[in-house]
N, C-alpha and C positions, 0 to 999 in steps of 0.2 A: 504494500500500500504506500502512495506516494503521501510524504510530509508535506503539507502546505505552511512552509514558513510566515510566508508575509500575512496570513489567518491570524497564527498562532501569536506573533507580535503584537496585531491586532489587536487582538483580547486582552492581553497583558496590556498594552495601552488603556486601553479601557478600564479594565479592572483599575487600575493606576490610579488614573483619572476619579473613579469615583471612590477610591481609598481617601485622595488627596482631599474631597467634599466632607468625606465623612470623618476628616481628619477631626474637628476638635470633637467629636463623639468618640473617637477609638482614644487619642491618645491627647489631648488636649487636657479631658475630662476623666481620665483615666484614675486620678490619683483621686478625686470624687468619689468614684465608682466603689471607692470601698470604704468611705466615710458615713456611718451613723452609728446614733450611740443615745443614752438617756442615764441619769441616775438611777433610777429603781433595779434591783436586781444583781447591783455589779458585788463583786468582792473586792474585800481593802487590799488581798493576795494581786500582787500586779502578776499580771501573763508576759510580760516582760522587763527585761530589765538591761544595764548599757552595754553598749555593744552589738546590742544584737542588729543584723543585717538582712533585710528578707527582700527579692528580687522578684520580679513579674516579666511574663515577655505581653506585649498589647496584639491584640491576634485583628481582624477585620475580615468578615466572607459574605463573599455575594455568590448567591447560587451555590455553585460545588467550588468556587475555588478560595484558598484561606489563605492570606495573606500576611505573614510577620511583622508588623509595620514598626514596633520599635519597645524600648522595655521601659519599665518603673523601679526602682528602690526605697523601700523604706527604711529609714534608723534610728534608733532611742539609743541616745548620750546622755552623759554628764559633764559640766566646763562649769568653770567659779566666775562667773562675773560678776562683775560690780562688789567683786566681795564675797559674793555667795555662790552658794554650792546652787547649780539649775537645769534642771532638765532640758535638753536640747534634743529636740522629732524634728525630724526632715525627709522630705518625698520630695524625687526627682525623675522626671521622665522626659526619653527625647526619640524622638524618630529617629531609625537606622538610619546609616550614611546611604545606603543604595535609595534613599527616598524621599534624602534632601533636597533634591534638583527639584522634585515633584510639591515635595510640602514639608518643610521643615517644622519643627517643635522642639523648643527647650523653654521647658516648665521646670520651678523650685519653687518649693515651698516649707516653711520650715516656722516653727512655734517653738521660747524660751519658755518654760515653766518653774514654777516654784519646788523645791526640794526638801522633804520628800512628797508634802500632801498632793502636788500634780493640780496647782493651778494655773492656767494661764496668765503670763503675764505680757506677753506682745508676740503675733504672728503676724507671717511675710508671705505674703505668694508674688513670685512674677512669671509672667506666661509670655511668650515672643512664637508666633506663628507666622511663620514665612515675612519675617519683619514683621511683622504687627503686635505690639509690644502692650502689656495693663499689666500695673501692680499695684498692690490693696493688704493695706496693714490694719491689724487690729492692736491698741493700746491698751490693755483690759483697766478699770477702773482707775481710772486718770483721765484727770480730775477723777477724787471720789464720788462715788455712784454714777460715772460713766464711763463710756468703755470711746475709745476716739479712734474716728474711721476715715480712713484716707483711702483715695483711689484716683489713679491717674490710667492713662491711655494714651497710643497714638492719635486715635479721631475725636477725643471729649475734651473737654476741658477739664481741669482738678477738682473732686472732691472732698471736702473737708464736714466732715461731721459728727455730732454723740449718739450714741447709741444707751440706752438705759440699764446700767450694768446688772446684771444677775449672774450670780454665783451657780456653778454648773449648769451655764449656757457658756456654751465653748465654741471657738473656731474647725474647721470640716479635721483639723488635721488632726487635734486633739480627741477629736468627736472618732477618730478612726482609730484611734489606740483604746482610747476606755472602753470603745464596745467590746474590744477584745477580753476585758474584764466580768463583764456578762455572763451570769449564771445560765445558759441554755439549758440547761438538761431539766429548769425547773420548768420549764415552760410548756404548756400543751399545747399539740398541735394546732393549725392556725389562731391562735392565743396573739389578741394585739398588743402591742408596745410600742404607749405614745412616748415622744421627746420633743424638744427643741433644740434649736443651733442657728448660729448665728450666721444669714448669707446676706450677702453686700451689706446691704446698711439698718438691716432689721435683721428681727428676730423670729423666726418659722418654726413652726408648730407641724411635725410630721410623724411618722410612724415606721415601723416596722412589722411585718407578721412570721411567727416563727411557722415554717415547714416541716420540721421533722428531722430526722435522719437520714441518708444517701450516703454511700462510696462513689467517690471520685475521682477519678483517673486524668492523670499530669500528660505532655505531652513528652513527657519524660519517660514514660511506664512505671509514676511510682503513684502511689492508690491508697487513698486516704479516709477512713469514716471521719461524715461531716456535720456539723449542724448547717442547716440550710434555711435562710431568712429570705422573704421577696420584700419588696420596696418600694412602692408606686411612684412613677415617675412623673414630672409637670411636662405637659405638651409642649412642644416647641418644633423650631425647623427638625431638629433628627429624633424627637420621639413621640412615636403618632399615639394620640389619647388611648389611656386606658393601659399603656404599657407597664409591668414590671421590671425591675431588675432584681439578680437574687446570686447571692452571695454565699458561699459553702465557708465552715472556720472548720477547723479539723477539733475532734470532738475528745479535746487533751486538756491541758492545763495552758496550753500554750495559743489556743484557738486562732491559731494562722489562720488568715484567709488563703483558701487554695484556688477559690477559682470566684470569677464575676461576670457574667453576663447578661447580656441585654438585648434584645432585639432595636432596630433603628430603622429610619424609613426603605434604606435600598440592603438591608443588610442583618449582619448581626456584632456585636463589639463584643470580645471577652479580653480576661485578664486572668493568666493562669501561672502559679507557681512555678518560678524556675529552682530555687536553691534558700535557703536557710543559716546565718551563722549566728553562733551563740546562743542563740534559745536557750530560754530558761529551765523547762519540764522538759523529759525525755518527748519525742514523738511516736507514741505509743497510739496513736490513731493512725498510725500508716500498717497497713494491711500488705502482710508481704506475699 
């Protein structure tokens, strides 16, 4: 059978092409994708502690074909500033180099916390997509009883604003470690759990529903029992009304997320477990 090259380029063009559209859903919004959390339920036992390192590849498929398009990292530190001993979480994701040309992304994000209680005291996010740059700090309770919120961009002008301080209302990044604190196993199946978090300049009131239990397999071939949460998501350009997302933590002490997925208008977006350093609990939810 004759190979039809310039087809097959074709498609890869394409595909490409609507990778690069669907870029700030796969990998823009990536480090999102595994952000919620609430007080109720969590334990004072943290599921992590410094050092640890945990890595994502961002996956994107249209039809049968699945595209690598670039990875995430997460990290919990410790550093003394100002004097003091403080937690230091940071998420970083950036499009593979073969997909620069097409759509580049280099996202950080990163929140100093108090030590040891694990409050926030000022997050950073800056996001640069194909030059197109926004960065948006959170000052938590400064001035007291307010939290002070900056946002700048390439197309806006700067904002400068307060926000109403509440104590365990936290920034997405904060909000994505403490879930990992989260008593799952108490929870009955579709069992709601409300929270809040803080996105741009307010304060959102959202949910989670617990799933159940599922094994999960890496595209690594390593395979994990999970607790499995969905997510409802707000309509916009790449998530058509009524969608979930739903997110697997491996069912340990250590409740990694393994994997994240979502459906999107031409597509689908995951986020799946490449590797692990330092963890706190053994990973005794991986099923050999």
């Amino acid at each position: 059978m004759k190979i039809n090259l310039k087809k097959i380029r074709k498609r890869q063009k394409e595909v490409l092409q609507r990778t690069s559209k669907a870029g700030r859903a796969a990998l823009v919004s990536i480090v999102v994708l595994l952000c919620w959390s609430q007080a109720r339920g969590q334990s004072k036992q943290f599921a992590f502690s410094p050092g640890e390192e945990i890595s994502y590849g961002a996956y994107y498929n249209w039809q049968f074909v699945w595209v690598n398009a670039g990875e995430v990292t997460f990290t919990a530190d410790t550093l003394t500033r100002g004097g003091q001993k403080q937690w230091l979480l940071k998420a970083t994701g950036h499009s593979l180099k073969a997909y620069d040309w097409l759509y580049s992304v280099r996202d950080t994000f990163f929140t100093y916390l108090s030590y040891p209680d694990f409050q926030p005291n000022y997050f950073y996010r800056s996001v640069n997509h194909a030059g197109a740059f926004s960065r948006e700090s959170y000052l938590f309770n400064h001035p007291p009883g307010k939290t002070a919120y900056f946002h700048e961009s390439k197309s806006g002008s700067p904002i400068n604003s307060t926000i109403p301080y509440q104590a365990g209302v936290n920034d997405v990044l904060t909000q994505a470690f403490q879930l990992r604190n989260y008593k799952f196993d108490r929870l009955k199946d579709d069992e709601l759990v409300r929270f809040k978090m803080l996105t741009n300049d307010k304060t959102s009131e959202l949910y989670f529903r617990y799933k159940g239990m599922e094994p999960v397999k890496t595209r690594n071939g390593r395979k994990f029992n999970c607790h499995k949460v969905a997510v409802p998501l707000v309509k916009g350009d790449y998530f058509p009304e009524g969608e979930e997302m739903y997110i697997w933590f491996t069912a340990d002490q250590n409740h990694i997320p393994i994997m994240v997925e979502t459906n999107i208008r031409i597509g689908t977006v995951k986020a799946i477990f490449l590797d692990a350093k330092s963890v706190t609990f053994p990973l005794n939810s991986e099923i050999d």
